[in-house]
C-alpha positions as CSV (number, residue, x, y, z in Angstrom):
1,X,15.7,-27.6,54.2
2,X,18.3,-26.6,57.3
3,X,16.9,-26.9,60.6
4,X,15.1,-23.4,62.0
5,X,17.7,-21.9,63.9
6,X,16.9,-19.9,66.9
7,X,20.6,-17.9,66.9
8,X,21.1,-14.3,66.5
9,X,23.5,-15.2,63.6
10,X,20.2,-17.0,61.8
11,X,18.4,-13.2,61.3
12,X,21.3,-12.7,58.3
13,X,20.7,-14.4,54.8
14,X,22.7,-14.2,51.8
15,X,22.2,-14.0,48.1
16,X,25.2,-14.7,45.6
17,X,24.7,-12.7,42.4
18,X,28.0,-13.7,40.7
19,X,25.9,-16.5,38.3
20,X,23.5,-13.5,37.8
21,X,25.8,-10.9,36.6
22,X,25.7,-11.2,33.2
23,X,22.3,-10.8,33.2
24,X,22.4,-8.1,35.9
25,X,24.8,-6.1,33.4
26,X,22.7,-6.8,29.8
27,X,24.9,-7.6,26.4
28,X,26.4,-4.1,26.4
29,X,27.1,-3.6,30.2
30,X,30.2,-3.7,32.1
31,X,29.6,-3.1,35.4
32,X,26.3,-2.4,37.7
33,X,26.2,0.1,40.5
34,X,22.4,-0.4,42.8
35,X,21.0,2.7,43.7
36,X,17.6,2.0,45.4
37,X,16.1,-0.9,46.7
38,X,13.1,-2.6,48.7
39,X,10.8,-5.7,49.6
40,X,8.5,-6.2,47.6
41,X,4.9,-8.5,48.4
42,X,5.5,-12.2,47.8
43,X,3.4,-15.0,46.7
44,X,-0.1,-15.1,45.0
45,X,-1.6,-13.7,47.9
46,X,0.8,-10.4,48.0
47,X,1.9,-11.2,51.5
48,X,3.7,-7.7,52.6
49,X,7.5,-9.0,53.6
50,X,8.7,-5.5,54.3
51,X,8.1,-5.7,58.0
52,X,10.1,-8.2,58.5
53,X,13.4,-7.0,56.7
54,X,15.0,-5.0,58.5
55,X,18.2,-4.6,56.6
56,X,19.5,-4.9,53.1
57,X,23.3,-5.0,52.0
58,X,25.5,-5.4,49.2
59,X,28.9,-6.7,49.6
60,X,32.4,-6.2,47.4
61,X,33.3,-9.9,47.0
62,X,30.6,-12.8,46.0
63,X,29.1,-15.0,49.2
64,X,30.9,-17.9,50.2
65,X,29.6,-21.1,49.2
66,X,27.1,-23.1,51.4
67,X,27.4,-26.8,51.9
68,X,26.0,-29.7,53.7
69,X,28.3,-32.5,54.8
70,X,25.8,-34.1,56.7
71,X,26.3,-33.2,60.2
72,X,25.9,-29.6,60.6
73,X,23.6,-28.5,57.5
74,X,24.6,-25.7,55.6
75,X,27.3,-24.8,58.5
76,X,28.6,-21.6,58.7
77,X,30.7,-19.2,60.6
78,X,28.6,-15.8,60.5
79,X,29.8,-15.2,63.4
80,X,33.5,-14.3,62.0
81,X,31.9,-12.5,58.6
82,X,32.3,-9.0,58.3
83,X,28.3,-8.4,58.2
84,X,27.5,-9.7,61.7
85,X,26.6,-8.7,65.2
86,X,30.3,-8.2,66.9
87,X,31.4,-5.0,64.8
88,X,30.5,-2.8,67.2
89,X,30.9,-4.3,70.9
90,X,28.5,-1.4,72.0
91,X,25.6,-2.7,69.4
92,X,25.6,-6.0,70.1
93,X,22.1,-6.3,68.2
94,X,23.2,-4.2,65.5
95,X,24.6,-6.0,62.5
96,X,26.9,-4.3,60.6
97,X,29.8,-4.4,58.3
98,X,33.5,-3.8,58.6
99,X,33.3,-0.7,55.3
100,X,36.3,1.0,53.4
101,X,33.5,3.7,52.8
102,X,35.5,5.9,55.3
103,X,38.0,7.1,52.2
104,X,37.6,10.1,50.8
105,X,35.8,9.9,47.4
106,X,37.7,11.3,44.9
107,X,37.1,11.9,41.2
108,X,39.1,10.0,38.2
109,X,37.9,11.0,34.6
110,X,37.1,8.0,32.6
111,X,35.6,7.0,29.6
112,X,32.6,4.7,31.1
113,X,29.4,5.8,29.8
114,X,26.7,4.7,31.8
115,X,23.0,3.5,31.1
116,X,21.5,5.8,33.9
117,X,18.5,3.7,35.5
118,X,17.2,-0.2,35.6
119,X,15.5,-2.4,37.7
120,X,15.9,-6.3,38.1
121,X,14.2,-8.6,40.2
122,X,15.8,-11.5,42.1
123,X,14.5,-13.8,44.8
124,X,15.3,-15.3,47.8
125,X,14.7,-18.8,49.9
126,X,15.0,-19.2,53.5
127,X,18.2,-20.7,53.8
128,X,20.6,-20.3,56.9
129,X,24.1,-17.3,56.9
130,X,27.4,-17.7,55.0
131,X,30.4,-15.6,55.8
132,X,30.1,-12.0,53.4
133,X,33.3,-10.2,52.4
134,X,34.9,-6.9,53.4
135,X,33.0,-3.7,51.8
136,X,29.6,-3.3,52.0
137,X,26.7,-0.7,52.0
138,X,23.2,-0.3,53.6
139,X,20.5,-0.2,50.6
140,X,17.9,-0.4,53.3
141,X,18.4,0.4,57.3
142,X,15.2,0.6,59.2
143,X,16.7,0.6,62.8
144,X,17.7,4.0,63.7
145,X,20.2,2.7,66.6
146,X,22.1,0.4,64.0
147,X,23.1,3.4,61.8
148,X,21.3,6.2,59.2
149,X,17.9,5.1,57.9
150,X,17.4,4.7,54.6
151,X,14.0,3.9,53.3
152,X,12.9,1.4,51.1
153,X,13.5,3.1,47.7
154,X,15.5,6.1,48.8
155,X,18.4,6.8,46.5
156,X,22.1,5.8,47.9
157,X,24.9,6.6,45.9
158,X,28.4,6.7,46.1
159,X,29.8,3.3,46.1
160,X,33.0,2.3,44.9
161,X,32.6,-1.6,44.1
162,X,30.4,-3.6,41.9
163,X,28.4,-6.0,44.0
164,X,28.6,-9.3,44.2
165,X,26.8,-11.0,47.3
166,X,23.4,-9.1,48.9
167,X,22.1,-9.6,52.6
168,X,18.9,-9.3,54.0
169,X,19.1,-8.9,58.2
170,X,15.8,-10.2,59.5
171,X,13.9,-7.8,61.8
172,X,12.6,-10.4,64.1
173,X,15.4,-11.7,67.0
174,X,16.3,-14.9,65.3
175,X,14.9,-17.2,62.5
176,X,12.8,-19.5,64.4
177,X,10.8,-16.2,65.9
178,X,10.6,-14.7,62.3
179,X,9.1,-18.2,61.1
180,X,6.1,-18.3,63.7
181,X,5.6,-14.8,63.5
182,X,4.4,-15.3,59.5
183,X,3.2,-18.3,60.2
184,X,1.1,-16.1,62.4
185,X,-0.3,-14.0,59.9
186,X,-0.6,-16.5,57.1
187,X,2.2,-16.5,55.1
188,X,3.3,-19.5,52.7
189,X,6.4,-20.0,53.9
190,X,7.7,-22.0,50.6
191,X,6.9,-18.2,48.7
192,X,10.5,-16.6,48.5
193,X,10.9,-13.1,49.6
194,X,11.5,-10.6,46.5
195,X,13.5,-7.7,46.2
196,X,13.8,-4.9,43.7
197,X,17.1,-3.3,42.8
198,X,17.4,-0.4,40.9
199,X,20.5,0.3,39.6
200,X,22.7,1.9,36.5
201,X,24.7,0.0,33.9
202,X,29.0,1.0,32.9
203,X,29.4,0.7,29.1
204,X,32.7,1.6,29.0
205,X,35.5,-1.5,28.8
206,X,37.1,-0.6,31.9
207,X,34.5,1.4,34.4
208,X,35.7,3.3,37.4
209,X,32.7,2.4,39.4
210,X,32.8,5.4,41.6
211,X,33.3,8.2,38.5
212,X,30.0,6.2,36.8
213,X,28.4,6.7,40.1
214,X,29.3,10.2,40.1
215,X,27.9,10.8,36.8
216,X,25.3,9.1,37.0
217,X,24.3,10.8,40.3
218,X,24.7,14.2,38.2
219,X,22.9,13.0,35.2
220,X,19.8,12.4,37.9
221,X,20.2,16.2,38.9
222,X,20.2,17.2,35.5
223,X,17.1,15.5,34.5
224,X,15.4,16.0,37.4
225,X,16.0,19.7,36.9
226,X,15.3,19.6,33.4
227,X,11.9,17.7,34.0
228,X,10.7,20.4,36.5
229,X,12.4,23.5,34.2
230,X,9.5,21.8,32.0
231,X,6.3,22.1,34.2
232,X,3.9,24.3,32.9
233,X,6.5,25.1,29.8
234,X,3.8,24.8,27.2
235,X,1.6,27.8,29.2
236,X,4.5,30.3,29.3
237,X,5.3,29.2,25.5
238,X,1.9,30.2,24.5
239,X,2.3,33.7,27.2
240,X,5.0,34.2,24.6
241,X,3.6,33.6,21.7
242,X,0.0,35.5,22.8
243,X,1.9,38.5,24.2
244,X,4.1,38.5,20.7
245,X,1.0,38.1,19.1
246,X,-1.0,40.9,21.0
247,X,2.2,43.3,20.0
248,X,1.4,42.5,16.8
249,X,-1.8,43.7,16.4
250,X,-1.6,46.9,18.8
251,X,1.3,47.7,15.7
252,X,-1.5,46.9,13.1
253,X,-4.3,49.0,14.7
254,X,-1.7,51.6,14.8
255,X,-0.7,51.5,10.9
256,X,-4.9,51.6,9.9
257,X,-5.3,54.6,11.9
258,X,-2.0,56.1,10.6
259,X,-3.9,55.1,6.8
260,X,-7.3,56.4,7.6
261,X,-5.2,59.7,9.2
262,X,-3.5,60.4,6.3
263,X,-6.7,60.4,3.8
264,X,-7.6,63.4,5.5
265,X,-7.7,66.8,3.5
266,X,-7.1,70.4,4.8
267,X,-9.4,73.0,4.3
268,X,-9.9,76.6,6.0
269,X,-13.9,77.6,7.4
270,X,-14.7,80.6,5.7
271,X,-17.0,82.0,8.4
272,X,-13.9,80.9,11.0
273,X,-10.7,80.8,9.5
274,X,-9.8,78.1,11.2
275,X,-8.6,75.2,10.1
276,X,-10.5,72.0,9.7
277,X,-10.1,68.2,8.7
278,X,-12.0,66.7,6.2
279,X,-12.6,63.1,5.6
280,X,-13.6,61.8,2.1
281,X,-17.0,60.0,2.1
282,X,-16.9,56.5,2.8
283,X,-17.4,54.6,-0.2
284,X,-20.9,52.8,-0.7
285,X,-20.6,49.1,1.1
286,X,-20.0,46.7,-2.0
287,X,-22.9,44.4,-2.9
288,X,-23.4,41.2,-1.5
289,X,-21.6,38.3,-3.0
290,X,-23.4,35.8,-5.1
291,X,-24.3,32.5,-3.9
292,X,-21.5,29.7,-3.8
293,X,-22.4,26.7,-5.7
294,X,-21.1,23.0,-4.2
295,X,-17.2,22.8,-5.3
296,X,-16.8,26.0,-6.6
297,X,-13.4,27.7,-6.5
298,X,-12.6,30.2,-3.6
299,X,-13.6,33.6,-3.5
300,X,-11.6,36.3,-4.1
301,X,-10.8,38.2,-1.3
302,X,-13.2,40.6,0.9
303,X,-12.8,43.8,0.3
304,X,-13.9,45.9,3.3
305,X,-13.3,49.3,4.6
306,X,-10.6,50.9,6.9
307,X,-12.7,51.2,9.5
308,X,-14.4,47.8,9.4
309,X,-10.5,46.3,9.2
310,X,-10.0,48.3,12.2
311,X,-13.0,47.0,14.1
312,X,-11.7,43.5,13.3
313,X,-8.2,44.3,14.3
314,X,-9.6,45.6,17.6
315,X,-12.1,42.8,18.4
316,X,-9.2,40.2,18.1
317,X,-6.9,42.5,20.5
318,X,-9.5,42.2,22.9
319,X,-9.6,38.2,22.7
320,X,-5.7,38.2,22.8
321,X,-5.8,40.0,25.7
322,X,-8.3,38.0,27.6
323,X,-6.4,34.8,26.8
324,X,-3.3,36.5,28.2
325,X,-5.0,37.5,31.6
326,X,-6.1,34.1,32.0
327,X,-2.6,32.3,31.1
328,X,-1.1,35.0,33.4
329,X,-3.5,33.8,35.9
330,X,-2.6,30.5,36.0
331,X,0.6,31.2,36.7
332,X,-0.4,33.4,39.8
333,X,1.4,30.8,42.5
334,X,4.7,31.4,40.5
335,X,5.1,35.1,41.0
336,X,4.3,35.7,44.5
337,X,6.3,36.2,47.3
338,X,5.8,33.8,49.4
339,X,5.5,30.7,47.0
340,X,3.4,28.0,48.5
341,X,5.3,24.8,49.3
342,X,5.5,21.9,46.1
343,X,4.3,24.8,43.8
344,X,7.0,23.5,40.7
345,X,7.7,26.6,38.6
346,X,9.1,26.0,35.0
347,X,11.1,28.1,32.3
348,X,9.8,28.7,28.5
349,X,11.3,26.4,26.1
350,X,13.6,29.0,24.9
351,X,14.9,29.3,28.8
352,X,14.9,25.6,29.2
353,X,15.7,23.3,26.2
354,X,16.7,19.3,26.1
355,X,20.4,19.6,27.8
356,X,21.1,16.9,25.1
357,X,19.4,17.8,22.7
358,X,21.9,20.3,20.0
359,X,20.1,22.8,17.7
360,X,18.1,21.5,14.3
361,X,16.8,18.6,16.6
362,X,20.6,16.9,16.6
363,X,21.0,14.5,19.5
364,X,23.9,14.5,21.6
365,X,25.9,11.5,22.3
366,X,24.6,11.7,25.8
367,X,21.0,11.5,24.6
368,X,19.7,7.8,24.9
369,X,21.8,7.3,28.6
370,X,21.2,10.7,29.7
371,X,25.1,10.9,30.4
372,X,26.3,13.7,32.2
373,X,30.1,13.1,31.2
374,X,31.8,16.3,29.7
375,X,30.4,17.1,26.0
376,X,27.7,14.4,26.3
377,X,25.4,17.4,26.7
378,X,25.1,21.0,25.8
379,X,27.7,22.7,27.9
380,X,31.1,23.4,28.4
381,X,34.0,21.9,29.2
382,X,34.5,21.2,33.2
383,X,37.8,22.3,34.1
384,X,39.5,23.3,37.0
385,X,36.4,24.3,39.5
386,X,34.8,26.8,36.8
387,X,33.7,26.0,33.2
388,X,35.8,26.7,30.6
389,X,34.4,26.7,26.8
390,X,35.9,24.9,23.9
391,X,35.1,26.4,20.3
392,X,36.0,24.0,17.6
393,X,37.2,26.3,14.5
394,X,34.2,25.3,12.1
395,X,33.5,27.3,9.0
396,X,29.7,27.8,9.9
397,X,31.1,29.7,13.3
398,X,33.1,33.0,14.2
399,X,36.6,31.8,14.1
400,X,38.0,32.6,17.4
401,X,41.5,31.5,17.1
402,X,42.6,29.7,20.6
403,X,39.6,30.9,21.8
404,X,38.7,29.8,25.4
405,X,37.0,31.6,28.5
406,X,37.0,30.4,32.3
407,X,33.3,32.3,33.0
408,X,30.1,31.9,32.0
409,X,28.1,34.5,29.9
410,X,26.5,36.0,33.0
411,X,30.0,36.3,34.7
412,X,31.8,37.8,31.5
413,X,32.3,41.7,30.2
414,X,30.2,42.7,27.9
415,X,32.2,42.3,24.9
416,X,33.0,38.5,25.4
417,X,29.4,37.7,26.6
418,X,28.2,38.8,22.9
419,X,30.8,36.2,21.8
420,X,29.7,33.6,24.1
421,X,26.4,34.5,22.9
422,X,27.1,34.4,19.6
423,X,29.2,30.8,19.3
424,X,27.1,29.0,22.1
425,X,27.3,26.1,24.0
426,X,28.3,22.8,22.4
427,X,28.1,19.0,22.5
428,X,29.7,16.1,20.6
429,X,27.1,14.3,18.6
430,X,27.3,10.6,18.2
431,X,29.5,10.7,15.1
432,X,32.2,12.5,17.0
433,X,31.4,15.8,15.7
434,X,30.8,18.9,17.2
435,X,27.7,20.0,17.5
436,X,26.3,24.0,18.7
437,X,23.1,24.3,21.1
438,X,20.9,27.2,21.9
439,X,22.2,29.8,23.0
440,X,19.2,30.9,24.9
441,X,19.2,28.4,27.9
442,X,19.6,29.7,30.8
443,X,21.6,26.4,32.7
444,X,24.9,27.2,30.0
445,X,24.5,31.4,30.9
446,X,24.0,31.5,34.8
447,X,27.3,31.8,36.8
448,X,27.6,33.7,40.2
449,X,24.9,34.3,42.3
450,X,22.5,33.3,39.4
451,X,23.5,30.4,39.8
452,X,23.1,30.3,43.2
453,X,20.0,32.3,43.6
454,X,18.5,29.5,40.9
455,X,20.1,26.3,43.4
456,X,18.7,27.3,46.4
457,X,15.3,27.2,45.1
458,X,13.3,24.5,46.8
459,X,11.8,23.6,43.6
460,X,15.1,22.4,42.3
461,X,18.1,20.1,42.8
462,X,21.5,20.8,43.0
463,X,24.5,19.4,41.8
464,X,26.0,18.5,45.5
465,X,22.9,16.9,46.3
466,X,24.9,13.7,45.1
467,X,27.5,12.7,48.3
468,X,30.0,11.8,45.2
469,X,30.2,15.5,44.7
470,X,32.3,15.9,46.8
């Protein structure tokens, strides 16, 4: 154990994750890009640690190896390492890191399909700074005068490099005052701080770490979008289905009264000579049935009267119609003008289906990851800054020979949004084939200010939410 040092340099600690990458990456992973992280409680008496972190940091290149050689334990030169207290001469308590962030981000197609979303846990024991390498990026800031906060958990994204080395910056001035100060409040002191990374997984052979970044930071709006498209889904699905239903039987009501109508018969009052309807009798009710023995077969059907069918008919309008009001009414906060604040409102199925998910319940390649690379979900084709549509000449489509368009159905004349329509979105499936989605989604038809008018919602994410946008 080093001695407790009392040095500004003593807040920083280091954590090499090169002997941890394998298992950081999994059997099919490539590369690992953190997106989120924070402090958790330590020990078996869940001593809260957060307090006392005030910074965490991954770097490009793996941390420098730590020695002993007897004289000065574990010596080190934090003082010179690009995470320490003398990047900026005007924040002398601020440390900081010497970043190639400042580039502009750029975008570079590739085929790296990412595993959107993991967690691992690692640990870490109170041992005294090492020199960190060049890049870096804040995971967690909590001092407002050293730079943008970021809260434990809060999503960062955007980084270009895989890490290799993470940094925790003690909030207390210096190791010595951060030991008495948990001592204090009862800490065991041999309990390791623990930290929780979340982070996504490349699966291509050669990932462009900022491209998986990018789509995985899309993939996150996607979902997201998807997820609150599907809030209260299965109450408009039955609006649809009640109000199809309630057409239904205002058409049947309609056809028993056109029936009974047309058993009428003409005749002329002699005393009047006018002209008058006259119904037949109604025939005599039919007798009870007999009684039903245990097991017997079914009973024919009832026969009953028109007006009796009618009555029915009617009676089960009625109780369509009240379970219509009331679905209606539960949607109230939707479809007001002033929508009250976290009220989530969601589309129908038909408006709304699985983006990866292709028609007869097909899966896209995209499906498991949740990959938002081009034809990993129902779409089209991103090119150039609108979307262009690919048809692949298959038999069971229209055959539009170099077919293409550079609009959406929504942005389209009329003649080539019925062939839009008609052909509808597409996806590769995990065979490599091509594979057609609903037309009836709402995400593949909106272009202009649909679009727009469906972004600025404050229910729902858009795509340059994600810095890599851009």
């Amino acid at each position: 154990m080093p001695p407790i040092a009392d040095t500004k340099d003593s807040r920083l600690r280091f954590f090499d994750l090169d002997p941890l990458l394998a298992d950081i990456r999994g059997p099919e992973g490539t590369a690992w890009i953190p997106e989120s992280a924070r402090v958790l409680r330590s020990g078996a008496y869940q001593f809260l640690d957060e307090p006392y972190i005030e910074q965490i940091i991954v770097a490009k290149l793996s941390c420098p190896e730590m020695y002993d050689n007897g004289l000065n334990s574990y010596g080190s030169n934090v003082s010179r390492a690009s995470v320490n207290f003398e990047v900026n001469p005007k924040k002398p308590n601020c440390a900081q890191y010497a970043s190639s962030l400042l580039e502009p981000l750029t975008h570079t197609h590739t085929h790296a399909t990412p595993r959107c979303s993991a967690t691992f846990h690692f640990w870490l024991v109170f041992l005294p700074g090492s020199p960190i390498p060049e890049d870096g990026l804040n995971l967690v800031n909590m001092d407002g005068d050293c730079g943008v906060i970021v809260l434990p958990g809060e999503l960062v994204d955007g980084i270009p490099f895989e890490p290799r080395c993470l940094v925790l910056v003690l909030a207390a001035e210096s190791e010595r005052i951060m030991f008495d100060e948990m001592m204090a409040a009862g800490r065991k002191m041999s309990d390791p701080f623990f930290v929780e990374v979340n982070y996504s997984v490349a699966l291509g052979s050669a990932p462009d770490v900022k491209t998986v970044g990018t789509n995985c930071g899309n993939s996150r709006v996607l979902l997201e979008n998807y997820e609150r498209d599907r809030v209260g889904q299965d109450v408009r699905d039955e609006l649809q289905e009640t109000r199809a239903a309630i057409t239904t039987q205002q058409e049947l009501i309609a056809f028993w009264d056109h029936v009974q109508n047309n058993r009428a018969m003409v005749s002329i009052d002699p005393t009047t000579g006018f002209i008058r309807s006259v119904l037949p009798p109604s025939p005599s009710p039919p007798p009870p049935p007999p009684p039903v023995l245990h097991n017997a077969p079914p009973a024919p059907p009832e026969q009953v009267s028109n007006a009796v069918q009618t009555q029915r008919l009617a009676d089960e309008l009625v109780a369509l119609e009240t379970r219509r009001d009331a679905l209606v009414a539960s949607l109230d906060d939707c479809y007001v003008p002033d929508r009250p604040s976290g009220v989530v409102c969601g589309l129908s199925s038909q408006e709304a289906p699985d983006p990866w998910m292709a028609l007869n319940g097909v899966k896209c390649r995209g499906y498991d990851t949740r990959s938002a690379r081009e034809r990993d979900f129902c779409g089209c084709v991103l090119l150039k800054p609108l979307c262009q549509s690919y048809i692949s000449l298959l038999p069971t489509r229209p055959p539009f020979a170099d077919w293409d368009s550079e609009v959406n159905p929504m942005a389209a004349d009329n003649k080539l949004r019925k062939q839009l329509l008609e052909v509808g979105p597409y996806c590769v499936a995990e065979g490599g084939s091509t594979v057609y989605c609903s037309s009836t989604a709402t995400r593949t038809q909106r272009s202009g200010m649909y679009d727009l008018k469906y972004m600025v919602r404050d229910d729902r994410h858009f795509w340059c939410a994600n810095s890599s946008f851009f």
